[in-house]
C-alpha positions as CSV (number, residue, x, y, z in Angstrom):
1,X,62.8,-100.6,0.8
2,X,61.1,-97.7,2.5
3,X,63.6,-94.9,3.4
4,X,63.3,-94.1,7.3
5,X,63.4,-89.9,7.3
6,X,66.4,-88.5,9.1
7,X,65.9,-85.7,11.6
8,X,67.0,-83.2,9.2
9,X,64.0,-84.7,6.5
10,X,61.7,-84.7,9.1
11,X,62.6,-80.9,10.3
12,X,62.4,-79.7,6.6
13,X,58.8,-81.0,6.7
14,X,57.9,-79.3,9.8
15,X,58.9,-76.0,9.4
16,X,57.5,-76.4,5.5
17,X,54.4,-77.2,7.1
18,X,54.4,-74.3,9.2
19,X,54.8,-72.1,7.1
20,X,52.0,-73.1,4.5
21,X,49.8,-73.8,7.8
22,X,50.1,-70.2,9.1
23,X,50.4,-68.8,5.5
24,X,46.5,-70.2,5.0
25,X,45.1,-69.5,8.5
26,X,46.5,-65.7,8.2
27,X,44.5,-65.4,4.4
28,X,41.4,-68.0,5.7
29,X,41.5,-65.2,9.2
30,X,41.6,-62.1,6.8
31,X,38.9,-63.3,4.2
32,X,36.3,-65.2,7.0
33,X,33.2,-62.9,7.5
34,X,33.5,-62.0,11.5
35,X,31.4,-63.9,13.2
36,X,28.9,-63.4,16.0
37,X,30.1,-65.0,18.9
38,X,33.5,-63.1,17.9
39,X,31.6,-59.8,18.2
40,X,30.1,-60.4,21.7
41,X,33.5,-61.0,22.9
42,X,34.8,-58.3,21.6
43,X,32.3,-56.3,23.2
44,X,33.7,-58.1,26.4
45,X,37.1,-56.3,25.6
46,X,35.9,-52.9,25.2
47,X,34.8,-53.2,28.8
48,X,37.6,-53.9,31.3
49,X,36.0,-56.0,34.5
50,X,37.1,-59.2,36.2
51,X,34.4,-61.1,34.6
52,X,31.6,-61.0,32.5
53,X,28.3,-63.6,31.8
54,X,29.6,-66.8,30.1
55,X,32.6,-67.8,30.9
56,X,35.6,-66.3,33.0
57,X,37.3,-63.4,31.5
58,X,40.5,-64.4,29.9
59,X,39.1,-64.1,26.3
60,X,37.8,-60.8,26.8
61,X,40.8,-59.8,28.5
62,X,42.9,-61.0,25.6
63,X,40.7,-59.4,23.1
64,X,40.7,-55.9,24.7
65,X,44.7,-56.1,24.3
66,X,44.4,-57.0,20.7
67,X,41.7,-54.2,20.2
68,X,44.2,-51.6,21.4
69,X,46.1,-52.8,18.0
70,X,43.7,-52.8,15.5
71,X,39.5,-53.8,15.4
72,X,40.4,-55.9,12.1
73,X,39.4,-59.4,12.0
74,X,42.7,-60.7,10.8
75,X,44.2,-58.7,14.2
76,X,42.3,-59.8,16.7
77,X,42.4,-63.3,15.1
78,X,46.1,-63.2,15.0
79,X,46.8,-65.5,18.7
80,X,44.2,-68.0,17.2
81,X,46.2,-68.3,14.3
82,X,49.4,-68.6,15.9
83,X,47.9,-71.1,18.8
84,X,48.4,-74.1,17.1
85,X,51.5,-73.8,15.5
86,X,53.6,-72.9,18.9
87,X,51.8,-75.5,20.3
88,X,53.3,-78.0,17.2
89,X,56.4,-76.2,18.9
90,X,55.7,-77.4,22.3
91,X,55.4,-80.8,21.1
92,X,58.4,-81.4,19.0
93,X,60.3,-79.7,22.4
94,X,58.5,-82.5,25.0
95,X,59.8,-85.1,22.4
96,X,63.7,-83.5,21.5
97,X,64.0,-83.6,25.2
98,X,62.5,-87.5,25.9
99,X,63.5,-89.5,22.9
100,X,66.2,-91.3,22.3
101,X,68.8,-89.3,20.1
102,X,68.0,-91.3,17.0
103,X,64.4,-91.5,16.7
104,X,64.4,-87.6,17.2
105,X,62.6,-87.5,13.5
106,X,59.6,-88.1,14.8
107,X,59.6,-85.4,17.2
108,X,59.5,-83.1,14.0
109,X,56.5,-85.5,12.0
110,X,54.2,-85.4,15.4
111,X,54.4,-81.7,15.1
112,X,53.6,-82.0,11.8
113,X,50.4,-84.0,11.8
114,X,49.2,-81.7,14.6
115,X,49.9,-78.7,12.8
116,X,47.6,-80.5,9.7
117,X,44.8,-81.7,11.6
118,X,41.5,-80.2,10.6
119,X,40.7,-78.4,13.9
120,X,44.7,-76.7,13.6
121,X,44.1,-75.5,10.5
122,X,40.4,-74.5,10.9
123,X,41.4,-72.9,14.3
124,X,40.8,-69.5,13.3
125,X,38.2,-67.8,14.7
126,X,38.2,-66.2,18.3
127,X,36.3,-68.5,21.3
128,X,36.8,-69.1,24.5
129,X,38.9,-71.8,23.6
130,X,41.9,-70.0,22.0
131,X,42.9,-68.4,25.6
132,X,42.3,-72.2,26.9
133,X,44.3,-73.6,25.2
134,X,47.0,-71.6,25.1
135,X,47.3,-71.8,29.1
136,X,46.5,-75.7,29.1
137,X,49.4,-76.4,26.6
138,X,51.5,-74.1,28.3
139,X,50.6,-75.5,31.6
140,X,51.3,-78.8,30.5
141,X,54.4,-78.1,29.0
142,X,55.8,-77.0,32.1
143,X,54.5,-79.5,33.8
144,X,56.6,-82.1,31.2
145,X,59.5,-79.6,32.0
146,X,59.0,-80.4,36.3
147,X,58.3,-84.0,35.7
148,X,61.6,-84.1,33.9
149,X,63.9,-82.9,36.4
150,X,65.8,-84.6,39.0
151,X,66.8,-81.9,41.2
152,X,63.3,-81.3,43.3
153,X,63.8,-77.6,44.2
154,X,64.3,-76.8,40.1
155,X,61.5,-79.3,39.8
156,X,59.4,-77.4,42.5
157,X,59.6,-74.0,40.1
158,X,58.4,-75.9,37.1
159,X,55.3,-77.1,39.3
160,X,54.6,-73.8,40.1
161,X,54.6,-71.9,36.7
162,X,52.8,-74.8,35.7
163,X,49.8,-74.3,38.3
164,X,49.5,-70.7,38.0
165,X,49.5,-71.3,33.9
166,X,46.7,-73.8,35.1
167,X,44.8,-70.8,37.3
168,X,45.3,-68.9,34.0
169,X,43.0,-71.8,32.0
170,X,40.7,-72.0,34.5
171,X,39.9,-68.3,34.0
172,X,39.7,-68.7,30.2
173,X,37.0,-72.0,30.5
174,X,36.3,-74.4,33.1
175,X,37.6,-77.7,31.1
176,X,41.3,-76.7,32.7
177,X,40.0,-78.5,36.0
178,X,40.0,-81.7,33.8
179,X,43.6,-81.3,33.3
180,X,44.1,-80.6,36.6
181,X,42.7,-84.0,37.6
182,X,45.0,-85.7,35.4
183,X,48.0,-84.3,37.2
184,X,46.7,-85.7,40.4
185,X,46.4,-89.0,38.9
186,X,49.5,-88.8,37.5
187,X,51.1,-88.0,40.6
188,X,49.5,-90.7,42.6
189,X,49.7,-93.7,40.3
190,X,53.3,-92.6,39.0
191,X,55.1,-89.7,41.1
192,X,53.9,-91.1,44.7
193,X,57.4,-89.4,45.8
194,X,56.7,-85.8,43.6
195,X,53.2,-86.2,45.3
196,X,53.8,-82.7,47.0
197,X,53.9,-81.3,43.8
198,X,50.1,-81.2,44.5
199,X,50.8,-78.3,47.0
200,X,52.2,-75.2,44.2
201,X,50.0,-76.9,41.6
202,X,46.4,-76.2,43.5
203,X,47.8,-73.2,45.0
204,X,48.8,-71.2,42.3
205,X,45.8,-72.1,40.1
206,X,43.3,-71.7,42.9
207,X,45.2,-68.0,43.6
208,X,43.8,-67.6,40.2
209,X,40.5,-69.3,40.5
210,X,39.7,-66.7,43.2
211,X,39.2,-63.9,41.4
212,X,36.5,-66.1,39.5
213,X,34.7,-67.4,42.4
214,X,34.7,-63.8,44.1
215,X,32.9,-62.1,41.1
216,X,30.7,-65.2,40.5
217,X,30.0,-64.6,44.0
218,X,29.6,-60.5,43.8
219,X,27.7,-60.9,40.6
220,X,24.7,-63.6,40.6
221,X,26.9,-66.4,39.7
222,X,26.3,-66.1,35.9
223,X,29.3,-68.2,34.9
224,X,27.9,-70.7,37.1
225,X,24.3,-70.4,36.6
226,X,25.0,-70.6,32.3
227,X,27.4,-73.6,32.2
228,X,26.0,-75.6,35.1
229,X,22.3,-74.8,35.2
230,X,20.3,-72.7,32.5
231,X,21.9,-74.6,29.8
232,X,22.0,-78.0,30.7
233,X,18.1,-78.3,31.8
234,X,17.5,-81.2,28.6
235,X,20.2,-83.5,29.8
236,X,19.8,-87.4,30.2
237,X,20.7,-90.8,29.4
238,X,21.0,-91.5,25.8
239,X,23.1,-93.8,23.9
240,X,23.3,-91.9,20.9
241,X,25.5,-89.6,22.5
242,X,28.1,-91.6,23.1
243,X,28.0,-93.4,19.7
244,X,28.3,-89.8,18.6
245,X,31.2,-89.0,20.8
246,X,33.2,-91.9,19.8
247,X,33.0,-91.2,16.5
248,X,33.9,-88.0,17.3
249,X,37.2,-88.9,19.0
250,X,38.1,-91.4,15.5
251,X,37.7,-88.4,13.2
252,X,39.8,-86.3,16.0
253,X,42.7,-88.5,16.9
254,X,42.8,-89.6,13.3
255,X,42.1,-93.2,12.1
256,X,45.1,-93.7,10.0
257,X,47.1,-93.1,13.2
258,X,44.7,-95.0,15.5
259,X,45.4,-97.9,13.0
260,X,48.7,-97.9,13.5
261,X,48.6,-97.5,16.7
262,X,46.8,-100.8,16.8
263,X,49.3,-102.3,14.3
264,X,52.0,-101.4,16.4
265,X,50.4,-102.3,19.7
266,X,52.7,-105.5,20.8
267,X,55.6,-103.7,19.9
268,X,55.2,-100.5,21.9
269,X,53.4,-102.1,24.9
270,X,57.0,-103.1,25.9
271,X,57.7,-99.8,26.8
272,X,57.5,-98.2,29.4
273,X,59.1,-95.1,29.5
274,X,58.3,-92.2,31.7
275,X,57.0,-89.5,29.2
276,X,54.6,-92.3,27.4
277,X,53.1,-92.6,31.3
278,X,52.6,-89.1,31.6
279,X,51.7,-88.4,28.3
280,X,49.0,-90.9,28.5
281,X,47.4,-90.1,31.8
282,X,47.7,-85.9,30.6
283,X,44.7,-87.1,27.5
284,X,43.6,-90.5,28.8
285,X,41.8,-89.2,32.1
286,X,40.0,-86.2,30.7
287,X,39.4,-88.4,27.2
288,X,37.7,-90.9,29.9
289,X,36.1,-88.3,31.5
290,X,34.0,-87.1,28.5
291,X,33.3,-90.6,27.8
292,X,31.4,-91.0,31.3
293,X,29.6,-87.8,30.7
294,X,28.7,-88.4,26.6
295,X,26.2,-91.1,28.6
296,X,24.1,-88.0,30.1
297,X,24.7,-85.4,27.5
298,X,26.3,-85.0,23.9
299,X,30.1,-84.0,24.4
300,X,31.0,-81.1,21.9
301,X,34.2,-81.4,20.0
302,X,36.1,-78.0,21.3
303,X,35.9,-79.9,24.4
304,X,38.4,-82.1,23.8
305,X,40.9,-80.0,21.9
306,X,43.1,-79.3,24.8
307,X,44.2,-82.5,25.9
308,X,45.3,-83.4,21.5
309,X,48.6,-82.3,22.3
310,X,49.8,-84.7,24.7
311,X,48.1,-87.4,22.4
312,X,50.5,-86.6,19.7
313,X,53.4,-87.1,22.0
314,X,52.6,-90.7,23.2
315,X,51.7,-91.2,19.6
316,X,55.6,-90.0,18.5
317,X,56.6,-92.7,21.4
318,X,55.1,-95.7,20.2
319,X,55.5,-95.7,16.3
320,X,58.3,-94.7,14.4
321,X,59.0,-92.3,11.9
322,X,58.2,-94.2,8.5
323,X,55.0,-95.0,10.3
324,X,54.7,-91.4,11.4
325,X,55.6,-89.7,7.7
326,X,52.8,-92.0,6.3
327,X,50.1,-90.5,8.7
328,X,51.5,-87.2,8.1
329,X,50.7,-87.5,4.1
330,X,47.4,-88.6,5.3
331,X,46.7,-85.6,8.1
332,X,48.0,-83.5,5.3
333,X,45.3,-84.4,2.3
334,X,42.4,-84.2,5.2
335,X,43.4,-81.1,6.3
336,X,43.5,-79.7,3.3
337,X,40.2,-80.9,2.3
338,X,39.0,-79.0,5.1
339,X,40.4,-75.7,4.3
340,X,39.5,-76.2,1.0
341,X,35.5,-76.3,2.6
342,X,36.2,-73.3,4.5
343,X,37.6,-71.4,1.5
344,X,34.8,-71.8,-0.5
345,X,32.6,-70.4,2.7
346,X,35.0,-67.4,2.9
347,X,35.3,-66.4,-0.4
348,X,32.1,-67.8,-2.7
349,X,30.0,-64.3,-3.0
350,X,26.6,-64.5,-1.0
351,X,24.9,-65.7,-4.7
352,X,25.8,-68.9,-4.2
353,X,23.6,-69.1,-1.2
354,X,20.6,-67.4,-2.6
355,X,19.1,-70.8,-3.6
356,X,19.7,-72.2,0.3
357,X,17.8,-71.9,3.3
358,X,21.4,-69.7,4.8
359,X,20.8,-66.9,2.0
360,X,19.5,-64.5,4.6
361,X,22.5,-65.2,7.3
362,X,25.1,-65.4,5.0
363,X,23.8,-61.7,3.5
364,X,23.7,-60.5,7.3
365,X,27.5,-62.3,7.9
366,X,28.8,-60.6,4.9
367,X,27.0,-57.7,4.5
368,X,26.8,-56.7,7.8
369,X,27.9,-53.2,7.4
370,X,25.5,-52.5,4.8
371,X,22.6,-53.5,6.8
372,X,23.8,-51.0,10.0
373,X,23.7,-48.5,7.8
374,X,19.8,-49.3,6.9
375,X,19.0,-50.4,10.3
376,X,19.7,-46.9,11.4
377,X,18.3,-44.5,8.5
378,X,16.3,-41.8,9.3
379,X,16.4,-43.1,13.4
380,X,15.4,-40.6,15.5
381,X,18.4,-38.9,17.3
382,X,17.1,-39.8,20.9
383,X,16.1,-43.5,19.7
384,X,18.7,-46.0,20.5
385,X,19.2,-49.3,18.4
386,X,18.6,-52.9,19.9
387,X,17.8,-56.3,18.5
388,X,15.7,-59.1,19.9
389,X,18.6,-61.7,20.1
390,X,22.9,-61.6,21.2
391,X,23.4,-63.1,18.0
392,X,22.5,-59.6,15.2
393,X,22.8,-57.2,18.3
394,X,26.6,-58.3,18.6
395,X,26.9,-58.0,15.1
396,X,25.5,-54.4,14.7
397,X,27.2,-53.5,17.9
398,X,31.0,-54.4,16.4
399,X,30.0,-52.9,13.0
400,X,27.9,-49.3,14.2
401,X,31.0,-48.9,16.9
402,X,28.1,-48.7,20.2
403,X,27.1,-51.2,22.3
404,X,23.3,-52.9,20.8
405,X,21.2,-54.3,23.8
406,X,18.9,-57.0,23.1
407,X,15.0,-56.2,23.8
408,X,13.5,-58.9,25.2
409,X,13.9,-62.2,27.5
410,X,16.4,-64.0,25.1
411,X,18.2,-66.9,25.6
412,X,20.5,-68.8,28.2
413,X,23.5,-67.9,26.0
414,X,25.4,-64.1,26.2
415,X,23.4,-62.5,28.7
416,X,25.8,-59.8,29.2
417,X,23.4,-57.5,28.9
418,X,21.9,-58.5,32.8
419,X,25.5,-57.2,34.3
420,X,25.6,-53.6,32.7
421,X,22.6,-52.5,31.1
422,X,20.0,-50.6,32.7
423,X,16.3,-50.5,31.1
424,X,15.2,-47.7,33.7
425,X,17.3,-45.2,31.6
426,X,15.5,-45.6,28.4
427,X,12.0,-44.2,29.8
428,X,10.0,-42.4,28.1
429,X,13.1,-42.4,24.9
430,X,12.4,-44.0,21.7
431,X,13.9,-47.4,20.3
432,X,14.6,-49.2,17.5
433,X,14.8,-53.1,17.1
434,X,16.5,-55.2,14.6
435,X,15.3,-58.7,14.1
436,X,15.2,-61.3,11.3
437,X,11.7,-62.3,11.3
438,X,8.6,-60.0,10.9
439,X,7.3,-58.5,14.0
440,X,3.9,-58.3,15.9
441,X,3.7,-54.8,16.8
442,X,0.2,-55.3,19.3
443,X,3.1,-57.6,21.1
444,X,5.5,-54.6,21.8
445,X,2.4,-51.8,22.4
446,X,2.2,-52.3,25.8
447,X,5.9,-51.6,26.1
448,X,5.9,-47.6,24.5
449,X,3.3,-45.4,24.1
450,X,3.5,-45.9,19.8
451,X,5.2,-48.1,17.3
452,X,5.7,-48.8,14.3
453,X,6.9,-51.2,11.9
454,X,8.6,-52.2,9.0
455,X,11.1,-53.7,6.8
456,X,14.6,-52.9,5.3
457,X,15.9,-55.2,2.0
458,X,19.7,-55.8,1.8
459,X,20.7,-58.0,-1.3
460,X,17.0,-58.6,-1.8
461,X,16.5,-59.8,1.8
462,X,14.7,-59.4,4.2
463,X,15.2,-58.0,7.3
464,X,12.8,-56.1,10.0
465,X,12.9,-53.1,12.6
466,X,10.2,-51.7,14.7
467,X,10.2,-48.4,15.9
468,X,9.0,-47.8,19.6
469,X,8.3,-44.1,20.6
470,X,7.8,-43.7,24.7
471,X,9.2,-46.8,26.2
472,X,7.5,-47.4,29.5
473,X,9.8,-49.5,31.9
474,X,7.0,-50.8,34.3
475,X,5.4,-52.8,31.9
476,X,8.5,-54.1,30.7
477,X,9.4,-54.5,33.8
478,X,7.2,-56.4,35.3
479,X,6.8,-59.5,32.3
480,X,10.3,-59.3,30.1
481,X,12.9,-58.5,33.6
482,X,10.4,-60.7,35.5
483,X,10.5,-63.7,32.6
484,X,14.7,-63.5,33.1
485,X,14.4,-63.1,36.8
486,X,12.5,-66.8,37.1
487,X,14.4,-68.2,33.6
488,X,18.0,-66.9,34.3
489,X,18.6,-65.9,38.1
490,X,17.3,-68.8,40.3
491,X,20.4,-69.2,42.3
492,X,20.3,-72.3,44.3
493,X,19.9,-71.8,47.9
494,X,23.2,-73.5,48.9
495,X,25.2,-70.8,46.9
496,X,26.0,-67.6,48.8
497,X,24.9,-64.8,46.7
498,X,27.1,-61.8,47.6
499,X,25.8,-59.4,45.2
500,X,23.5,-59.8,42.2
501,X,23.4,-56.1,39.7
502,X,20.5,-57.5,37.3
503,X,18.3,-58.3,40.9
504,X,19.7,-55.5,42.8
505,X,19.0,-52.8,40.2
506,X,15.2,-54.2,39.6
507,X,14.2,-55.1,42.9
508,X,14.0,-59.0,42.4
509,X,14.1,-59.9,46.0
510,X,14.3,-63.6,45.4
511,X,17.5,-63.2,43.7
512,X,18.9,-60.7,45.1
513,X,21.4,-60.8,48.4
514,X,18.9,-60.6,50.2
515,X,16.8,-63.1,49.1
516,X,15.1,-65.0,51.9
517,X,14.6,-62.2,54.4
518,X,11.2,-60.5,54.7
């Protein structure tokens, strides 16, 4: 006879778990080269604003706090690493406060398997997402908390922390709104007398959302103009999307629990209690959601991270705990598999590589301070480094301790360098360009009045700078800034553009505020 674990079992198991889980993740966050997305928004910390290109501010906002600490990785890692296990926290507190007394074992095992899924113990590194979903589970949480009273004035205070934790997700990523449609369904289909609950929800979070929306406005509506327009210009229908998202959402949600689930379905179908309701509409809607969009575009798996949470509380609801400890030994073997994976990344040296195609960016990942250091012997003291992509100019920038532009039109992605840099101040100086690949120097001629290039070996690769002496901004002006102009600043008519620096500053008149009059 299988033994059914007592609250007291399952509690051992949990804070075991955490303790391993955050153990790893602290030596996996210490050992893991830095990466370069990390490095551009750390950059975004060193420079206090409202917003900056991407996204909306809150991870560079976060980072410039933990930059004040220490520039270690392991540092400003550290609310990454500690995300998912207060969030296991979160979820064993929904559940201690909605199940029955003796079931409250799986409270405990739910926060267990979410603190062993891959993506918790893989989350490590600082995105976007790690200020997202602190303020969606936090949001969410309170919202549980509001939902859960009966007095409607306490009720109305829950609603409100709730929305303005809300307003804070929405300026960390824009996938908060999807959680924000959920309440509203929620409301309507279940709470049609909380249904003013609405009112401190939007208000708080669009308090919030303001300050987005007024720099977009002031500032050539980047955010909008990367995550709406530049980056989406390949979308359409294709099937293969969707086969890939649902596969996608197995390996996520789990299949050993998704089986049991499906076991178990006759039994917990009878139930009907109010957390299972909300809990189900909080990951159901934006789940559907992706599913509707995975028809026009491939749905990435951070995008669905936030909304795990509340699956792990209607999962805790509709099996029991003997069912629960058996997914748990399951989450905890695949987990660890994972981490296993990403040990052997952090800590194989860069030989292991040399044989692979990702010799030369794994030299570059974990060598990075080595190559600075060649990238800027014997520069010229008036010569200023750059690199011809966000990707090695963050890197160089985090490791040299200055800011790297990036020479050249770029990509869609991290073009922070449009909001605060200024070409017109490097006339006439010298510069030097990092880049992996070989470089055509009758390309760059036209640009400075000499160049010259060559290349630099780190670990017996590779890498390449050019030296230009006499940059001449007219030239460069008038086909790279012109190129980003038409690629990156084509602000649809029907948006009011309030203020645009990278249009203003170069005299783009079809860009610029005021665009349209002669």
């Amino acid at each position: 006879m299988v033994h059914m674990p007592t609250e007291n079992d399952a509690k051992r198991i949990f804070m075991r778990s955490v303790g391993a889980v955050v153990a790893l993740k602290f030596l996996l966050a210490w050992g893991f080269p830095f990466t370069s997305d990390e490095a551009f928004f750390y950059q975004w910390g060193l420079i206090p604003a409202w917003g900056y290109s991407d996204h909306p501010p809150m991870v560079g906002w976060m980072l410039g706090i933990l930059s004040a600490i220490s520039d270690a990785p392991w540092v400003l890692r550290s609310i990454t690493v500690l995300l998912t296990p207060l969030i296991a926290l979160g979820i064993v507190d929904i559940l201690k406060r909605s199940l029955p007394v003796e079931r409250r074992a799986s409270a405990w095992l739910a926060g267990s398997i979410y603190l062993w899924m891959p993506f918790s113990v893989l989350f490590v590194l600082v995105t976007t997402d790690t200020p997202l979903l602190i303020f969606m589970a936090l949001s969410a949480w309170l919202y549980c908390r509001a939902d859960d009273c009966k007095s409607n004035r306490n009720a109305l205070l829950w609603y409100a922390a709730s929305g303005l934790a809300l307003g804070f997700a929405g300026l960390s990523k824009y996938f908060s709104v999807l959680l924000a449609v959920a309440y509203m369904v929620h409301l309507i289909v279940y709470r049609r007398d909380r249904v003013w609950a609405a009112l401190p929800l939007a208000s708080l979070s669009l308090a919030c959302a303001s300050i987005n929306i007024i720099y977009n406005a002031t500032h050539g509506w980047t955010n909008v103009m990367f995550n709406v327009f530049n980056r989406h210009e390949r979308a359409g229908f294709q099937l293969k999307h969707t086969a890939i998202y649902i596969a996608m959402m197995i390996y996520l949600l789990m299949p050993w629990l998704i089986f049991e689930l499906w076991r178990n379905r006759a039994a917990s179908l009878m139930r009907h209690e109010k957390t299972q309701s909300l809990t189900f509409v909080l990951f159901a809607t934006p789940f559907a959601v992706f599913l509707a969009v995975s028809f026009l575009r491939q749905v990435g798996l951070h995008w669905v991270l936030g909304f795990v949470p509340m699956y792990m509380v209607w999962v805790a609801w509709r099996l029991d705990a003997i069912q629960l400890r058996r997914c748990y030994q399951w989450t905890v073997v695949f987990g660890s598999l994972h981490l296993f994976l990403a040990f052997l990344i952090a800590f194989a040296p860069t030989s292991v590589w040399r044989s692979t195609s990702l010799f030369d960016r794994a030299v570059f990942l974990k060598e990075t301070i080595n190559v600075v250091k060649e990238a800027k012997r014997d520069m010229p003291s008036d010569s200023t480094l750059m690199a011809v992509a966000y990707s090695p100019a963050s890197m160089l920038a985090y490791y040299s301790g200055e800011y790297v532009p990036v020479f050249g039109v770029g990509r869609h992605h991290s073009r922070q360098d449009d909001l605060q840099i200024d070409f017109r101040q490097y006339e006439g100086r010298s510069i030097r360009i990092f880049s992996y690949s070989a470089f055509e120097p009758n390309e760059y001629k036209k640009y400075f009045q000499s160049v010259q290039a060559r290349e630099i070996n780190v670990q017996g690769v590779r890498y390449y700078i050019l030296d230009g002496a006499g940059f001449k901004f007219e030239p460069f002006r008038n086909n790279v800034l012109t190129d980003i102009a038409q690629s990156f600043h084509q602000v649809p008519k029907w948006l009011p553009v309030l203020g645009s620096p990278f249009c203003e500053r170069y005299g783009f008149t079809q860009c610029a505020p005021w665009r349209g009059q002669k």
